[in-house]
N, C-alpha and C positions, 0 to 999 in steps of 0.2 A: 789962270790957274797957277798957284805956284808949282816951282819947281822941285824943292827941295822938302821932303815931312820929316821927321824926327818919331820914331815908332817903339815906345818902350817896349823892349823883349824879358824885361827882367827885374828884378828891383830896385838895383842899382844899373842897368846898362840900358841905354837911348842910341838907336840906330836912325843914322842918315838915308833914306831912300829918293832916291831921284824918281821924282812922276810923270817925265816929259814923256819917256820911251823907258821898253822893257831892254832893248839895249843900253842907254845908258848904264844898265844897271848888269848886265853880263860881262862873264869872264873868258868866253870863249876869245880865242885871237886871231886873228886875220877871219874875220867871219864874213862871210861871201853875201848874207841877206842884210846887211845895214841899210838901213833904210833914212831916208834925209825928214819922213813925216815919222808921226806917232805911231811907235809899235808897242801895242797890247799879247798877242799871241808869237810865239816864237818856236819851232819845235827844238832848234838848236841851244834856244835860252838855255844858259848855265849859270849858274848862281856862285857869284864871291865866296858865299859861304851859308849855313843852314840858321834859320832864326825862326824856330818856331814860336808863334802864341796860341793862347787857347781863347776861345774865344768867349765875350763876356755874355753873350746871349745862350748859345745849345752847350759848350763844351767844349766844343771841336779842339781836336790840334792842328793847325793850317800853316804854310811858310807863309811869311810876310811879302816874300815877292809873288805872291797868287793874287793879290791882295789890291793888284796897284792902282787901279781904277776907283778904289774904295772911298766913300764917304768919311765913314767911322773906321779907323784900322781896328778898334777893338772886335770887331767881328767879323766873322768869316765870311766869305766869300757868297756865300749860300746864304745868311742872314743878313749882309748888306743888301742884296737885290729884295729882302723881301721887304726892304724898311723903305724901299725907293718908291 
C-alpha cells in the first residue's frame, strides 16, 4: 500500500495525506495512544487542518481525513463501502 495519496480539495489545491496511520496525520502533541501498527479510528485524532470535499457520487460534504482507508478519495466514506 502506498504511503503517501495526493487528494484534490480544490481546483487549484492538491493535499498530501499519509495512509499508513490516522496518526501520522494528527496534530495533537505528546499524544499518549501512538500506536507502532495502523491506526484507522482515534477518538483524540486532531486534524492539521479542515479539507472538505463533496463527493462525486450523493453530494455529501465529508473531511478528507474520514476518508483514509478509501479506495476512490472522490467519494464519501458511506459510498466508498458501497462500491466495495
Amino acid at each position: 500500500m502506498q504511503e503517501m495519496t495526493r487528494v484534490k480539495v480544490g481546483e487549484h489545491l492538491i493535499v498530501n495525506v499519509n495512509r499508513r496511520s490516522l496518526c501520522d496525520n494528527c496534530a495533537v502533541e505528546s499524544c499518549v495512544a501512538v500506536q507502532s501498527g495502523r491506526v484507522l479510528e482515534c477518538k483524540r485524532f486532531k486534524a492539521p487542518f479542515i479539507a472538505l470535499v463533496k463527493c462525486k457520487s450523493c453530494g455529501h460534504m465529508f473531511d478528507i481525513f474520514s476518508n483514509l482507508n478509501a479506495l476512490d478519495y472522490e467519494l464519501c466514506p458511506v459510498c466508498g463501502e458501497l462500491q466495495r
